[in-house]
KEKE-3310 file (N, C-alpha, C; in steps of 0.2 Angstrom, whole numbers, plus 5000, padded with zeros to 4 digits):
npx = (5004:5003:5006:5004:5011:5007:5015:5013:5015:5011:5006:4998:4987:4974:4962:4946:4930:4916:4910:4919:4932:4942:4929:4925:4917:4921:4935:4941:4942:4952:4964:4960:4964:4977:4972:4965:4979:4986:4976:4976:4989:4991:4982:4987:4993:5006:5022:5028:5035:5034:5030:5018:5013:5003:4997:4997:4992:4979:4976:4963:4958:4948:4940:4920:4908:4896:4881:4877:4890:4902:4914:4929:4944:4956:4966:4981:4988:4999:5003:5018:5028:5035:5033:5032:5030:5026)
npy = (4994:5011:5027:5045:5058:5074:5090:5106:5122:5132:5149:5160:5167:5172:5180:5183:5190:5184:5184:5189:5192:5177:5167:5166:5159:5160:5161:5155:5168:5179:5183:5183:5173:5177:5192:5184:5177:5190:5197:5187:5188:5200:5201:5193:5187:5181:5179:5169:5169:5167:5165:5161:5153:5161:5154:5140:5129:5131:5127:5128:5129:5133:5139:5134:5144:5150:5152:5171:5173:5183:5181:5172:5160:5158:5150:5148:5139:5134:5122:5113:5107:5096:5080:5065:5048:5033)
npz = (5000:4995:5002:5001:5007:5012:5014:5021:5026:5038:5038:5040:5054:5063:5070:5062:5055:5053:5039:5031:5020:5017:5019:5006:4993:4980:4973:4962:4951:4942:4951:4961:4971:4976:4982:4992:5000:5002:5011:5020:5025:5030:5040:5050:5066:5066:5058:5051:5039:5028:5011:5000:4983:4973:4963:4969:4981:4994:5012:5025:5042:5053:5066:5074:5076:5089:5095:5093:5092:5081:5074:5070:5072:5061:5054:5040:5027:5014:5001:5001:4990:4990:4990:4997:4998:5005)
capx = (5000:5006:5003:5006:5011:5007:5017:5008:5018:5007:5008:4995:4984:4970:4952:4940:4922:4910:4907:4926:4937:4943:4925:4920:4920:4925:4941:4945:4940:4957:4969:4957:4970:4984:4970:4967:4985:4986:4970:4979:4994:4989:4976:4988:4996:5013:5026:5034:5044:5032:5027:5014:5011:4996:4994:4997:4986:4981:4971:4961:4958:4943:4933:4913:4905:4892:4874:4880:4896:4901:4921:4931:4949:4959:4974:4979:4994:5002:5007:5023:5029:5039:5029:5035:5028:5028)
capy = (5000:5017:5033:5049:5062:5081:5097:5113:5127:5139:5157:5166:5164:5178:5183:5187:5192:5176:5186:5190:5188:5173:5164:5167:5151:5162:5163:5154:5174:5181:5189:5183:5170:5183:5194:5180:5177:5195:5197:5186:5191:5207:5201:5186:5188:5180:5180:5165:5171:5161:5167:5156:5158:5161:5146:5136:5126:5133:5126:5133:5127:5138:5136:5136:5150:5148:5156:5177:5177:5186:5180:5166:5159:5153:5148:5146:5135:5134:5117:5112:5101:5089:5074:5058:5041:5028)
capz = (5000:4996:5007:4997:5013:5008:5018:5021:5027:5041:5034:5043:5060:5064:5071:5057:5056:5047:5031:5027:5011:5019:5018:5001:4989:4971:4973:4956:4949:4941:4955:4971:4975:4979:4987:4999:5001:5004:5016:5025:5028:5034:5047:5054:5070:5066:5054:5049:5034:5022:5004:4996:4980:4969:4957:4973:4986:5001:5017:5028:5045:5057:5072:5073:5081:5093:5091:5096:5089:5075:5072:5069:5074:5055:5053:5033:5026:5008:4998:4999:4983:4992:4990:4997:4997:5011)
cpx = (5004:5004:5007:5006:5013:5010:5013:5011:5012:5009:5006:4991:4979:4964:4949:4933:4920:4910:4912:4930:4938:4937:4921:4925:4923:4931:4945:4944:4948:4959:4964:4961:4975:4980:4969:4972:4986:4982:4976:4984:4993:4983:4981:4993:5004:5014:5030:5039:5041:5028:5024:5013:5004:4992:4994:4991:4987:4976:4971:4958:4953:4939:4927:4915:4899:4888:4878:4887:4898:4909:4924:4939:4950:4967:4975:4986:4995:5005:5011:5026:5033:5035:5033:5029:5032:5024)
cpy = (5006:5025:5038:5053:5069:5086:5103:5117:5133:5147:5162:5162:5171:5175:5186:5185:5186:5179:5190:5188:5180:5168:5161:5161:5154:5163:5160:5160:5177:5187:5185:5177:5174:5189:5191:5180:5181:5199:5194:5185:5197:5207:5197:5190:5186:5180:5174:5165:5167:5163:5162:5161:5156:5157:5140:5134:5128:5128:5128:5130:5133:5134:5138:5142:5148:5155:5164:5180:5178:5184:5172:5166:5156:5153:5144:5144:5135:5128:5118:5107:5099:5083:5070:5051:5037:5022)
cpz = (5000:4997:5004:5005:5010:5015:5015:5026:5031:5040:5038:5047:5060:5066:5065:5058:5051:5040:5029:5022:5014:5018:5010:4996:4981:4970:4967:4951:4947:4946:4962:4974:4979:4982:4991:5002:5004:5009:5021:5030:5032:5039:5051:5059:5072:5060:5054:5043:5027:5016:5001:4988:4977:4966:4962:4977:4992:5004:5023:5034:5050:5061:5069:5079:5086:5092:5096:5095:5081:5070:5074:5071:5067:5055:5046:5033:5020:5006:4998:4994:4984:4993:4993:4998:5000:5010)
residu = (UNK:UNK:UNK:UNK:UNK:UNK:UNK:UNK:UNK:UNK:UNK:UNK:UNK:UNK:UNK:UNK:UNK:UNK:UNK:UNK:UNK:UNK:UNK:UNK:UNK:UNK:UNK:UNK:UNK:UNK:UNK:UNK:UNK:UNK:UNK:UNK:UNK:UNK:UNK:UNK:UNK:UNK:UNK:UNK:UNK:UNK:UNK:UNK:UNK:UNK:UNK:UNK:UNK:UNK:UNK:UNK:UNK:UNK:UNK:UNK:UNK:UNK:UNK:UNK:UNK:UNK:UNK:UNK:UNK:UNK:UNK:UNK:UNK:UNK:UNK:UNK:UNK:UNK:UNK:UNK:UNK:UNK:UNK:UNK:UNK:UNK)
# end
């Protein structure tokens, strides 16, 4: 059996409102990848040194909210093109 094992580089971490760049499913629109990208650099509370790029895969990791709240915890990460196979 072979287990394909993907790396993803954490970039950005932040608080955002429910109804934020960050949420919205169009992003295959020409440039809204690299405003993501860029939304979320500019919201995130750390700096790890990591440029994603635009034609690349991101993922995106968020809490629920509970009935009264209006903002979310995300944390986003960037494809790394080192495959391996185990």
């Amino acid at each position: 059996m072979t287990c394909v094992v993907e790396k993803y580089q954490i970039f950005a971490a932040f608080e955002v409102g429910v109804r934020d760049l960050i949420y919205r499913l169009d992003i295959e629109e020409e440039n809204m990848q690299q405003k993501l990208i860029d939304f979320c650099k500019e919201h995130s509370v750390i700096d790890l040194g990591v440029d994603p790029q635009a034609d690349g895969r991101l993922i995106t990791l968020s809490t629920c909210t509970g009935w009264g709240y209006s903002t979310r915890w995300v944390v986003v990460a960037s494809w790394v093109p080192d495959i391996q196979s185990h």
